[in-house]
C-alpha positions as CSV (number, residue, x, y, z in Angstrom):
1,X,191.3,53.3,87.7
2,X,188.0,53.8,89.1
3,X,187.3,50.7,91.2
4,X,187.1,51.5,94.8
5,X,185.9,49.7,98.1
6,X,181.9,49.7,98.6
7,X,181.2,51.7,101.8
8,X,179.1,49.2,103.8
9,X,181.5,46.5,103.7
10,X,185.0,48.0,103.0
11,X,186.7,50.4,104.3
12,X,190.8,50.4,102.1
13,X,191.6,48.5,99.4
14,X,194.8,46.7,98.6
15,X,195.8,43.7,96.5
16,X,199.0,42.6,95.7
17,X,200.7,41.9,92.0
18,X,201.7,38.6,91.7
19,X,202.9,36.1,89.1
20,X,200.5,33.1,88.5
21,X,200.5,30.0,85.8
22,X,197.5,30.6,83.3
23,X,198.5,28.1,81.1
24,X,197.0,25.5,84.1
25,X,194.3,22.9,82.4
26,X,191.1,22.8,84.0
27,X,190.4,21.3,87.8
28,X,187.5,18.8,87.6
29,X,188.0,18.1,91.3
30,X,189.3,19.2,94.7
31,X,191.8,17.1,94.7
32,X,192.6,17.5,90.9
33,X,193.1,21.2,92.4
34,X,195.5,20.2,95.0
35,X,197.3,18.6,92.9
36,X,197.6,21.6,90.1
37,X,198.4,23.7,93.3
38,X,199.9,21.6,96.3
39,X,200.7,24.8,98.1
40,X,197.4,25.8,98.1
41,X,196.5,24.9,101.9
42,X,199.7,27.0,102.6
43,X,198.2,29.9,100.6
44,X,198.3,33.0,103.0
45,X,195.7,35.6,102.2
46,X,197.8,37.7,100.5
47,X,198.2,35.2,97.7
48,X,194.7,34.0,97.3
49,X,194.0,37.9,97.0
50,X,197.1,38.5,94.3
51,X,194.9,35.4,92.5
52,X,191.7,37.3,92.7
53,X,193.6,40.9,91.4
54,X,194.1,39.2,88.6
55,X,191.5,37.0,87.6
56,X,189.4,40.4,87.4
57,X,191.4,42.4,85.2
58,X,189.5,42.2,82.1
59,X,185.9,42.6,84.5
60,X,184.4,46.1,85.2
61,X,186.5,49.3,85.5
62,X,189.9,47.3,86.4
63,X,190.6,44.8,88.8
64,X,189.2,43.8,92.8
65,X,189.9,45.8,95.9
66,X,189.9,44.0,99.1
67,X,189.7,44.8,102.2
68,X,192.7,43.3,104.2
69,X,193.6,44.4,107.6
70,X,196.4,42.4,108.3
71,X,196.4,42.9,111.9
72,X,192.5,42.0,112.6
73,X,193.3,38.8,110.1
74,X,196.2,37.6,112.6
75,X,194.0,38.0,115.4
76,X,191.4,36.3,114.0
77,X,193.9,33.1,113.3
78,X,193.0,30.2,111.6
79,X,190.1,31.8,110.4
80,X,190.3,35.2,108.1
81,X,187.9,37.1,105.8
82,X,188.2,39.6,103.1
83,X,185.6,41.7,101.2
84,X,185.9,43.4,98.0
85,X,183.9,44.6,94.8
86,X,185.0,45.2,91.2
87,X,183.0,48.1,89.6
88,X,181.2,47.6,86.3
89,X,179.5,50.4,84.6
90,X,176.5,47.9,84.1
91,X,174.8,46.1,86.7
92,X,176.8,42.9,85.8
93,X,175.2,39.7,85.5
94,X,176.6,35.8,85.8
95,X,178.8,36.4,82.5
96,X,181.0,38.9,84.5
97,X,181.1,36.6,87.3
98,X,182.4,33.8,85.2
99,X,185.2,36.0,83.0
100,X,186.4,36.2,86.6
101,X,186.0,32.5,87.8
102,X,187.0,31.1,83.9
103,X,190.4,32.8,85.2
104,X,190.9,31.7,88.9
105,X,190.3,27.4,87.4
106,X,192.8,27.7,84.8
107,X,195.1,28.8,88.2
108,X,193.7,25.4,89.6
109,X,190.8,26.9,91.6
110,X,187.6,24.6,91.6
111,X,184.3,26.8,90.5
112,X,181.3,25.9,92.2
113,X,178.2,27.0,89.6
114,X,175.1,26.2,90.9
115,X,173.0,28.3,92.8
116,X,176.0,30.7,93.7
117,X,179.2,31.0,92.2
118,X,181.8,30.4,94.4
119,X,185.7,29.4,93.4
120,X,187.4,26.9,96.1
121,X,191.3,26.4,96.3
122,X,191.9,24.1,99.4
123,X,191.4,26.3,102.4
124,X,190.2,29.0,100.6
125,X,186.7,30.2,98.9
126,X,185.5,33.3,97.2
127,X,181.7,34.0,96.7
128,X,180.6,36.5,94.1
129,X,177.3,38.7,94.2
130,X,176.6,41.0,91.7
131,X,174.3,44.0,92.4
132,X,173.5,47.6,91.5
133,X,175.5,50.6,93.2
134,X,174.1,51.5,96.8
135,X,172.3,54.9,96.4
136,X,175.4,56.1,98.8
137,X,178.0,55.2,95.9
138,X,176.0,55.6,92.8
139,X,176.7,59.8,92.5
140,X,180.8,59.1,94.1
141,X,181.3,56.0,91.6
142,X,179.7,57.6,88.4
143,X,179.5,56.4,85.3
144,X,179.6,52.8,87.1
145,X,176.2,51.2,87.7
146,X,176.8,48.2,89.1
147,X,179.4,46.1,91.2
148,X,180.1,42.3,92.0
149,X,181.0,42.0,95.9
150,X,183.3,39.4,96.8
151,X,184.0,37.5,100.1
152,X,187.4,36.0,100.4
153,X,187.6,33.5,103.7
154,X,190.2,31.0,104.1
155,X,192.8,29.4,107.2
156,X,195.6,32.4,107.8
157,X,198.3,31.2,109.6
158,X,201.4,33.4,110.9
159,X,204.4,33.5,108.0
């Protein structure tokens, strides 16, 4: 599997496996999220990530590494941030991003298309960008061209 972690931002990746309902019907709303997922506000960071393993499967060369030092997220309590990419072998566009989102509303995550494309599950957002490989992974990440970054930030809490 050739997706890897993007040099200026990430340093190891990691995301857990995890079972998720994708047979969910579409959130219109916040709340209509909340209620499709009431344990979303206790989501920890491990599970939003498991979400966002799989949502981008079927996108790029695999599926999303994140960064997630568990230690420097626990310090950091209530507030935590993960980065990630997926690789594409094209410079991907908005229909990548939204294979990805189309995945995390039928799990009752809220997707915010407008300017950016962000997805929203109570605490919890992820923000896509997706750009060319930096010159300093374009020759180590070959035949991939492109990426979408992602920025995971959410409330952690101690389990």
């Amino acid at each position: 599997m050739a997706v890897t972690v993007a040099a200026a931002l990430l340093l190891a990746g990691c995301a857990g496996a995890g079972e998720t309902d994708r047979t969910a019907e579409p959130a219109s709303s916040p709340s209509a999220a909340a209620e499709r997922s009431p344990a979303a506000a206790a989501q920890t960071l491990d599970q939003v990530l498991s979400e966002l393993h799989l949502a981008s499967q079927d996108v790029g060369e695999g599926r999303a590494r994140v960064l997630m030092d568990e230690e420097h997220a626990t310090q950091q309590l209530p507030t935590c941030r993960a980065a990630g990419m997926v690789l594409t072998r094209a410079v991907p566009g908005r229909a990548e991003i939204l294979k990805i989102t189309e995945q995390l509303r039928r799990t009752g995550w809220v997707i915010d298309d407008q300017d950016s494309i962000e997805a929203t599950s109570g605490p919890w957002t992820i923000m896509f960008r997706p750009v060319p490989l930096p010159t300093e992974l374009a020759a180590k990440e070959r035949p991939n061209e492109g990426m979408i970054q992602l920025w995971v930030t959410g409330r952690c809490y101690r389990p």
